[in-house]
C-alpha positions, 0 to 999 in steps of 0.5 A, a space after each residue: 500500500 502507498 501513504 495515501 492508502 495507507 493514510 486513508 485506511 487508517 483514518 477510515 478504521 479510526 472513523 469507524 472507531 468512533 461511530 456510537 452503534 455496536 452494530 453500525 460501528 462492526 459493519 463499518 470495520 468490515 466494510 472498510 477492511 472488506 473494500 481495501 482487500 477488494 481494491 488491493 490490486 488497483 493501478 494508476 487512474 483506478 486507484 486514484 478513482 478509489 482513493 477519492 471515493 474512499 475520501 467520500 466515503 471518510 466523509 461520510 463516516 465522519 457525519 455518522 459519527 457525530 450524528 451518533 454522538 448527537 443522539 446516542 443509543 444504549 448500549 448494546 449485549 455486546 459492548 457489556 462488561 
């Protein structure tokens, strides 16, 4: 992976972190662990075209994230300690 799909994926997994749903959280992590492995391969104008619409993704995911800080949610069985 180069620095901007490296920078992307990390930042992509720490908005996914933040989400406020248990389950929303999971689905985000596996879909963006799920879309990195699908587009590992990618080369030149596609990989360019991924990355930016892996930024609008992280975009996205940044709103989610503060609209579940907004309006939280109770804890879920599995998030219990």
């Amino acid at each position: 992976m180069t620095s901007p799909q490296l920078s992307l994926f990390r930042s992509l997994l720490r908005e996914a972190s933040k989400v406020d749903n248990y389950n929303f959280r999971s689905y985000a992590h596996r879909r963006v662990k799920a879309g990195f492995l699908a587009n590992r391969n990618l080369q030149g104008e596609e990989a360019t075209a991924a990355i930016v619409e892996g930024g609008k993704q992280l975009e996205m995911l940044k709103r989610q994230a503060i609209l579940g800080q907004l309006y939280p949610s109770d804890r879920s069985v599995m998030e219990s300690n």
